[in-house]
C-alpha positions as CSV (number, residue, x, y, z in Angstrom):
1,X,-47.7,176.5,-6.2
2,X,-47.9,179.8,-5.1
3,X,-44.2,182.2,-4.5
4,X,-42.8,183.5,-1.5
5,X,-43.1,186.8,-1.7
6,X,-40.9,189.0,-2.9
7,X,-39.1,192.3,-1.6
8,X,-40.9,195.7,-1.7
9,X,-44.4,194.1,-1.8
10,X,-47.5,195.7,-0.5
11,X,-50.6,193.7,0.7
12,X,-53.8,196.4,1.4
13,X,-56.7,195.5,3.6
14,X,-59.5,197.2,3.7
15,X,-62.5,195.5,6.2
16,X,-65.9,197.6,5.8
17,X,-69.4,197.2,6.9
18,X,-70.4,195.6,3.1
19,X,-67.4,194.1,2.1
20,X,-63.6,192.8,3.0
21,X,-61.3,193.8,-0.1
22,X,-57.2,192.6,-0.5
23,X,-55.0,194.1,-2.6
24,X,-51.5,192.4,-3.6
25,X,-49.5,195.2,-5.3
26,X,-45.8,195.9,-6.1
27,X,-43.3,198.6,-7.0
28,X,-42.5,199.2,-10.4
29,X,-39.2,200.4,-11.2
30,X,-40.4,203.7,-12.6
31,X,-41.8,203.8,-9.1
32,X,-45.4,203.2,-10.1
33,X,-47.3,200.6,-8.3
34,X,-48.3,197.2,-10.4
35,X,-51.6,195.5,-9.2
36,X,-50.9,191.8,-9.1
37,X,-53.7,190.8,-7.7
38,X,-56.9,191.5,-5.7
39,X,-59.5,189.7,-3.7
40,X,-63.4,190.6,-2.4
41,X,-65.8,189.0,-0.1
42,X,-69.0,189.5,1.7
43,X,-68.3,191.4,5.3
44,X,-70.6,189.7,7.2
45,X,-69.7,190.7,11.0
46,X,-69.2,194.4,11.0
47,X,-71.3,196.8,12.0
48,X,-71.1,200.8,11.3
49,X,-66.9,199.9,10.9
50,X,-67.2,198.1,14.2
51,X,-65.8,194.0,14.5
52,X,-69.2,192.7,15.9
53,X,-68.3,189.6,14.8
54,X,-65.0,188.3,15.1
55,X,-65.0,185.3,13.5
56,X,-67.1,185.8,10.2
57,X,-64.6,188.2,10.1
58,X,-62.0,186.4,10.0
59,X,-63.4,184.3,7.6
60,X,-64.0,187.3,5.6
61,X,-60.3,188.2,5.8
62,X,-58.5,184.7,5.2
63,X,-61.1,184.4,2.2
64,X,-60.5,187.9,0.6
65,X,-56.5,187.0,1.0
66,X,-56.4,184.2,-0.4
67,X,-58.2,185.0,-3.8
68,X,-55.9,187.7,-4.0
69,X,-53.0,185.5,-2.8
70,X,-54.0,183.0,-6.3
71,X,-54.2,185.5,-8.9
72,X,-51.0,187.5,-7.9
73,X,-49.7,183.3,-7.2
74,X,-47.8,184.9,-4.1
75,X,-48.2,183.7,-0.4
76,X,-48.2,187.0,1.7
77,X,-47.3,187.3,5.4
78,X,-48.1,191.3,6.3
79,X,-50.8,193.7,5.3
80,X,-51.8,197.1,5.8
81,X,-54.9,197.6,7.0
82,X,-58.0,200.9,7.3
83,X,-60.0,201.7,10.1
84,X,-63.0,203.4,9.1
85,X,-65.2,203.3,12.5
86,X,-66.7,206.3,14.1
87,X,-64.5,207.9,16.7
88,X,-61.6,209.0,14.6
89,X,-60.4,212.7,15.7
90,X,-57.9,214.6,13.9
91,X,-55.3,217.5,15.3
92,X,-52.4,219.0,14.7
93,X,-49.6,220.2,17.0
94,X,-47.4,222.4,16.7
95,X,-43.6,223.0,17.8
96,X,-41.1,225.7,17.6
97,X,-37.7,226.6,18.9
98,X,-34.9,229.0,18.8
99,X,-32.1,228.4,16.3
100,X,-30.6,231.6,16.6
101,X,-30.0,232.5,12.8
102,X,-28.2,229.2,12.2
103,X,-28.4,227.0,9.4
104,X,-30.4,224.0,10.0
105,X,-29.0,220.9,10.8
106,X,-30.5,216.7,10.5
107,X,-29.5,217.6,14.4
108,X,-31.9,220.3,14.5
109,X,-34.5,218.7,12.7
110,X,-34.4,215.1,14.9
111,X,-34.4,217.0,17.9
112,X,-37.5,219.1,16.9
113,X,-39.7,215.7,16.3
114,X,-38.3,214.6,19.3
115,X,-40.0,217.6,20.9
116,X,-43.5,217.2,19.1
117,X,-43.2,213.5,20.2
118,X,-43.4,214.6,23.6
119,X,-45.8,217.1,22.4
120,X,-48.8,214.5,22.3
121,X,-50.8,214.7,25.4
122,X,-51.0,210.5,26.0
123,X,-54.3,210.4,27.4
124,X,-57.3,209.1,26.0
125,X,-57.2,207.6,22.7
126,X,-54.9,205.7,20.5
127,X,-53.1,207.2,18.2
128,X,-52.9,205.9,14.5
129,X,-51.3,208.7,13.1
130,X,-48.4,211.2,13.9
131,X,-46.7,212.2,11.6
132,X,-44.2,215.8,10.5
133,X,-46.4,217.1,8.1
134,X,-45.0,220.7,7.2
135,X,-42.4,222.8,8.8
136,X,-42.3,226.4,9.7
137,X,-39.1,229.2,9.4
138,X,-39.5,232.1,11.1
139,X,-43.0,232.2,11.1
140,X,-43.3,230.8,7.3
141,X,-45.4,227.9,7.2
142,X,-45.6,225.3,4.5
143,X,-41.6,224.6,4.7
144,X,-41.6,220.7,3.3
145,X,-37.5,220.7,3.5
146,X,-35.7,223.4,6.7
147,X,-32.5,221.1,5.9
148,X,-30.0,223.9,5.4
149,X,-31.5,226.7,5.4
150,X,-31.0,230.2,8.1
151,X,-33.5,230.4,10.6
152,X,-34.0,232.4,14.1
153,X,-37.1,229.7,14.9
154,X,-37.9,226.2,13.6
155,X,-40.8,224.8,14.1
156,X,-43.5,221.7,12.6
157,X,-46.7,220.6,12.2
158,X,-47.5,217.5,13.2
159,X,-51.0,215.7,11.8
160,X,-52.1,213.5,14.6
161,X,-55.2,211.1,14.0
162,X,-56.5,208.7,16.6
163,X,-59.1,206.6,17.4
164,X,-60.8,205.0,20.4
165,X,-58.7,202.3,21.5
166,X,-61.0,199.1,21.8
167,X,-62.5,198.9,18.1
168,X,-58.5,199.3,16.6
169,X,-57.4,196.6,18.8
170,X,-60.0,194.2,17.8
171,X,-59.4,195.1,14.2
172,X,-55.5,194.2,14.7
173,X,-56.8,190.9,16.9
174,X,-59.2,190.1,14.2
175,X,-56.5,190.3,11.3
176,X,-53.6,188.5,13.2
177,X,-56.1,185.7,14.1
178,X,-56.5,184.9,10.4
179,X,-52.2,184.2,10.8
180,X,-51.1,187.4,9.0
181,X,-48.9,190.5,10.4
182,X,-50.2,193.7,10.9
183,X,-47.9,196.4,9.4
184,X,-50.1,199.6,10.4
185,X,-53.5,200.5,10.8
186,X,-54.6,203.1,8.9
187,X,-57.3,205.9,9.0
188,X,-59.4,205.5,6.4
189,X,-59.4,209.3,5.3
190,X,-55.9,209.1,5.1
191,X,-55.7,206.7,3.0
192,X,-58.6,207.8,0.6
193,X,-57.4,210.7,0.2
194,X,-54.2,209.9,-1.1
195,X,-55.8,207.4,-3.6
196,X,-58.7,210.2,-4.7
197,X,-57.2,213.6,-4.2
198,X,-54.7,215.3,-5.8
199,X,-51.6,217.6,-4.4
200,X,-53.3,220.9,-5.0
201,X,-56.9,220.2,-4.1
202,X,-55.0,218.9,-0.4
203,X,-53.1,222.0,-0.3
204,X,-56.2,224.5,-2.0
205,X,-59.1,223.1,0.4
206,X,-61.4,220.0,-0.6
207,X,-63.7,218.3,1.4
208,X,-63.9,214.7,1.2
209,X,-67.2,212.2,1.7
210,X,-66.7,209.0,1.7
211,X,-70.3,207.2,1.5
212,X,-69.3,204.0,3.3
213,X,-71.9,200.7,3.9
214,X,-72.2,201.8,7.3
215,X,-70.9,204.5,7.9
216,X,-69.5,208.4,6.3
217,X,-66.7,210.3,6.8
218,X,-66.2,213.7,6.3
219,X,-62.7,215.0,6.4
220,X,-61.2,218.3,5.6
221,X,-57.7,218.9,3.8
222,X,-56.6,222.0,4.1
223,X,-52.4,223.0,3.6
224,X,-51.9,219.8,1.8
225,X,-53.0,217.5,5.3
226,X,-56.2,216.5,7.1
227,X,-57.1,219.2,9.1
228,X,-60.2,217.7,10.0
229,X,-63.0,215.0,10.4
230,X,-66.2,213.5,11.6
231,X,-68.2,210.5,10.8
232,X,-71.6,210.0,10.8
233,X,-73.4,206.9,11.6
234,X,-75.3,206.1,8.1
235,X,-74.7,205.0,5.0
236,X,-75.4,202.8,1.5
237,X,-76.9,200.0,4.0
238,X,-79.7,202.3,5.3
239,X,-80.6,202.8,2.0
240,X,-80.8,199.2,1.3
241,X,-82.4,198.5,4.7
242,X,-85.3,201.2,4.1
243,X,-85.8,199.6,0.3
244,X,-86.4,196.3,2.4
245,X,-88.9,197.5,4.9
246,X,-90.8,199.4,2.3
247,X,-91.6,197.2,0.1
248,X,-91.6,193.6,2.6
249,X,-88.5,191.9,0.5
250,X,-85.0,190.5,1.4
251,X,-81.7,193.1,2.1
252,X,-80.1,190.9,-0.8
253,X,-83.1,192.0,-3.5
254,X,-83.5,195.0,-1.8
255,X,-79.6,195.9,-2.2
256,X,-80.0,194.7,-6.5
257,X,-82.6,196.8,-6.3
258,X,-81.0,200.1,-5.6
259,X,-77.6,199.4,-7.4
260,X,-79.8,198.1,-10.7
261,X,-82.8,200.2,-10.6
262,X,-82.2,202.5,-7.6
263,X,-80.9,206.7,-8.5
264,X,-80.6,209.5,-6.9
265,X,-82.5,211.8,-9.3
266,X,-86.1,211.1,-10.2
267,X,-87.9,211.5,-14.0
268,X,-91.4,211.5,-15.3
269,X,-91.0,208.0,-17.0
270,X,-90.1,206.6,-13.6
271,X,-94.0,205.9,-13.1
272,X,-94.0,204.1,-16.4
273,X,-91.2,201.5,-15.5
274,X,-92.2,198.6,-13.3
275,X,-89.7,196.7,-10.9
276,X,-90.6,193.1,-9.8
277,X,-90.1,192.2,-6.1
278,X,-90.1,189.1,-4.3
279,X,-91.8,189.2,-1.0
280,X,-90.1,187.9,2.2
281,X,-92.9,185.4,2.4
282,X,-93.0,184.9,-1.1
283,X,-91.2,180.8,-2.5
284,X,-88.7,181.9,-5.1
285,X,-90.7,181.5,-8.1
286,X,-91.8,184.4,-10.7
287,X,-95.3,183.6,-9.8
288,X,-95.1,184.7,-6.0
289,X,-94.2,188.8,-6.3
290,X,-95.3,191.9,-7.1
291,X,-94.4,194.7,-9.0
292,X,-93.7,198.6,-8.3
293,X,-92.7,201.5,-10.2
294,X,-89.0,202.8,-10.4
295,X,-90.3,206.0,-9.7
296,X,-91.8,204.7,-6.0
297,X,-88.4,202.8,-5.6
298,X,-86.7,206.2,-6.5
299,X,-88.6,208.2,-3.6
300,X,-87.6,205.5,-0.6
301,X,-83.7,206.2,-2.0
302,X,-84.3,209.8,-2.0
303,X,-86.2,210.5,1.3
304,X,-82.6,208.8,2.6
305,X,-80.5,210.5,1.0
306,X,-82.0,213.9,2.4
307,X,-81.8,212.8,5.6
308,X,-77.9,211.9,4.9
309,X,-77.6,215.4,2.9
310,X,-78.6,217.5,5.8
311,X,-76.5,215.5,8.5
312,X,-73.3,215.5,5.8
313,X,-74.6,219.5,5.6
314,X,-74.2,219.7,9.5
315,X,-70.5,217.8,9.4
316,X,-69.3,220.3,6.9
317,X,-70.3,223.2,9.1
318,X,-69.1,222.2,12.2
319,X,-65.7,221.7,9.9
320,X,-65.8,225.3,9.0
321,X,-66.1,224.5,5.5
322,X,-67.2,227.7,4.4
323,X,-66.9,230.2,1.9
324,X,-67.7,230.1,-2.2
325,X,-70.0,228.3,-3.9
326,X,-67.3,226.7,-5.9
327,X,-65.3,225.2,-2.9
328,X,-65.5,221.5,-4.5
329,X,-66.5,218.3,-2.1
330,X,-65.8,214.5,-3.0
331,X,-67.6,211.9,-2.8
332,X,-66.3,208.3,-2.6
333,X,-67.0,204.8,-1.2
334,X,-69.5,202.2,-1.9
335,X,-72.3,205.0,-1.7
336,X,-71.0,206.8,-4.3
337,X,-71.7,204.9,-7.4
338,X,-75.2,205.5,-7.1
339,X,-77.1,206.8,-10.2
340,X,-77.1,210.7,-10.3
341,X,-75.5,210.8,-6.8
342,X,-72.8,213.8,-8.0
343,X,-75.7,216.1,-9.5
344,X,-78.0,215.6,-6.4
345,X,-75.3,216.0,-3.9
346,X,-74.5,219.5,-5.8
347,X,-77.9,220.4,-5.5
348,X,-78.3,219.6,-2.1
349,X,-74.8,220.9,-0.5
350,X,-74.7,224.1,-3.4
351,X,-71.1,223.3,-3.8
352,X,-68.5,221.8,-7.0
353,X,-69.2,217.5,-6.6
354,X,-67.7,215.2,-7.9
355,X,-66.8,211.3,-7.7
356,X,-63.3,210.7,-6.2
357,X,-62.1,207.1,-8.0
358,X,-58.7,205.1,-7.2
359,X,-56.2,206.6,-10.0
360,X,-52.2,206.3,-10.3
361,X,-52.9,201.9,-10.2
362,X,-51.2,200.3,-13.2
363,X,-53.2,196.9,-13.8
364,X,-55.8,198.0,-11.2
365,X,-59.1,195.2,-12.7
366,X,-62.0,197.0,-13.9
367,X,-63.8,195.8,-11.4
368,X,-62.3,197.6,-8.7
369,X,-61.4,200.7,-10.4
370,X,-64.6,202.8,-9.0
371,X,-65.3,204.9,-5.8
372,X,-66.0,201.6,-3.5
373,X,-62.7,200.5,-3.7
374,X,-60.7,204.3,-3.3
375,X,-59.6,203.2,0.7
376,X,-58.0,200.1,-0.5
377,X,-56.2,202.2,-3.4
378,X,-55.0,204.5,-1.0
379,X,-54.0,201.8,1.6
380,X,-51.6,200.7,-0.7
381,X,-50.0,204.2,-1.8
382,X,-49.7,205.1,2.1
383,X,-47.8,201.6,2.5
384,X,-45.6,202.5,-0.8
385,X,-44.7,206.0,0.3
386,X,-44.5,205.1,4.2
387,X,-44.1,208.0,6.0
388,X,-42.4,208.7,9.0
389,X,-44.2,208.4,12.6
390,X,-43.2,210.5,15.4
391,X,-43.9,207.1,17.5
392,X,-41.3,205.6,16.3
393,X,-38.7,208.6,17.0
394,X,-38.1,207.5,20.5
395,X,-40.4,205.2,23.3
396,X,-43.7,204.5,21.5
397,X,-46.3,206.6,22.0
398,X,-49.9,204.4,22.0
399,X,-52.2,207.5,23.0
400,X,-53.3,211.1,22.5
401,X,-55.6,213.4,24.3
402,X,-58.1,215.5,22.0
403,X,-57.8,219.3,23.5
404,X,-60.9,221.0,24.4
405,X,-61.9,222.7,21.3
406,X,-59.3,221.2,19.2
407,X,-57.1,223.7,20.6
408,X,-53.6,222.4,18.9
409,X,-55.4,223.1,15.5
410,X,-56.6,226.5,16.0
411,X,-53.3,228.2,14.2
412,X,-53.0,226.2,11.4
413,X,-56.5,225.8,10.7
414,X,-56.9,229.4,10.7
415,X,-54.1,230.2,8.3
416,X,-55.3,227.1,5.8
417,X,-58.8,228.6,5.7
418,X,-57.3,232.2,5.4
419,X,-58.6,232.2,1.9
420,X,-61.7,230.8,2.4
């Protein structure tokens, strides 16, 4: 008979377009976080990040609990859960105030995140994030701890993410129906990038690309915070979808196809190795297919993935991520652990690749140790470490405004890409 559970544990959530993932994880007492137990299961109603269908679902999520729920033998109550649909923006505000050459105070500080709480224009979206990320003295940015220190002017940066409001609520609607407490919702990139990135490539500049079933995200970290996003309406599904239409055979053969057979980089002997298909049509015997070479297979995967390239090209751009060659990207999610996906996504963006996997996870299975599973690692560090949110500094705030041109952002982006 499964345990209550016990103090200080976390339960991740992470509901994609592909799959519904649980983690069951606690702290050790070195601080480290112990897998106890994780679960998996077929997302069958949600499209592009979206809750299309709210009671597959659910289905989805009570499943995915549960397994997790047997192998850590613990009955959980609350989870933390990702949002990874379209729509997320990202700003950051920024407030400052005279001191007068005093030292800072806890007075100080509470009354300037009071100020940037009021900051946040309440009109439009909902906000998932808002959070003190660095403060500034006299100018100096990058100040993680003004307690005590002489200033003339205190200010703060604070990293606000949000989201349109409809898809969040049906996420939260979706995960309560299936009788389980909603800690937070968390943005996706947030979350990834704590589980894939490290300190100094947040603070340096990196730009992470998280090849989801339905959907990417590309997000910026600049100054050791997201600085930016957007998400593009395409991913590992399209692939599988264009694998089905070409050769006239089910998404489910068509999707062992690409993750057996399927790569990202093409080789002469690819015309010499043949791949049975079953057509649609086709009773499931060996007698009823055909066969085609991995090298035709190869060019339906690659003539989407240039397509994806150039639109993941585009999001980078519009990010401002400019500058040397060597500025690195990561890539992460399902779509990542493709064959050869690192070497033709270097090629393609002429910039440092490499795969972004869940690390810092003591007992993490095998089986969900690689890039598809980085959000649900990183749901569960977020959860461990927290953070504070300006919402809950005074009457909660549900909703931010995006400024015209990102305005709020144009300081601090500026001085994070200074050395770009």
């Amino acid at each position: 008979m499964a345990k209550v559970a016990p103090e200080g544990l976390i339960t991740a959530l992470d509901i994609g377009s592909s799959k519904v993932s649980a983690m069951i994880a606690q702290k050790g007492d070195g601080g480290e976080l112990i897998v106890l137990g994780t679960g998996q299961r077929e997302s069958r109603g949600v499209k592009r990040g979206y809750i299309a269908d709210m009671g597959a679902t659910e289905a989805a999520v009570r499943e995915a609990v549960e397994q997790a729920e047997r192998i850590a033998g613990i009955n959980i109550e609350n989870v933390w859960v990702g949002f990874s649909a379209g729509g997320l923006v990202s700003d950051v505000a920024e407030v400052e105030f005279e001191l007068g050459g005093h030292r800072v105070e806890q007075q100080d500080i509470d009354a300037l995140l009071t100020a940037g709480r009021n900051s946040i224009d309440p009109q439009g979206r909902m906000v998932l994030h808002a959070q003190p990320a660095l403060y500034t003295l006299d100018g100096l940015t990058g100040v993680k701890k003004p307690l005590g220190l002489h200033a003339d002017r205190l200010g703060v940066h604070i990293h606000v993410v949000a989201a349109d409001g409809s898809p969040v609520r049906n996420l939260d609607l979706c995960v309560r129906s299936a009788h389980l407490e909603v800690k937070s919702i968390i943005a996706s990139p947030v979350a990834t990038g704590l589980a894939c990135l490290s300190d100094e490539e947040r603070e340096l500049g990196v730009a992470l690309v998280e090849l989801g079933a339905g959907i990417t995200n590309v997000s910026l970290f600049a100054g050791g915070m997201l600085v930016g996003l957007c998400s593009i309406p395409m991913g590992g599904q399209d692939i599988t979808d264009d694998i089905a239409s070409a050769f006239g055979t089910r998404r489910a053969q068509a999707e062992r196809m690409k993750c057996f057979h399927g790569s990202a980089n093409a080789s002469p002997r690819d015309n010499h190795e043949m791949i049975p298909v079953m057509p649609i049509a086709a009773e499931d015997d060996v007698h009823g297919g055909m066969q085609i070479t991995k090298a035709q297979l190869i060019g339906i995967v690659r003539q989407r993935l240039e397509h994806q390239m150039d639109e993941i090209r585009k999001s980078l751009a519009q990010l401002k991520f400019e500058g040397p060659v060597g500025r690195q990207v990561v890539l992460t999610g399902g779509g990542a652990e493709l064959k050869g996906i690192a070497d033709y996504a270097q090629q393609a963006l002429g910039r440092s690749v490499r795969i972004g996997r869940p690390r810092g996870l003591t007992a993490l299975p095998e089986a969900h140790g690689g890039p598809a599973f980085a959000t649900l690692a990183g749901l569960a560090f977020y959860a461990a470490a927290d953070p504070i949110d300006l919402r809950g500094v005074a009457p909660q705030q549900t909703t931010v405004h995006r400024q015209r041109g990102m305005g709020m952002m144009r300081k601090l982006i500026q001085a994070a890409r200074a050395n770009y």
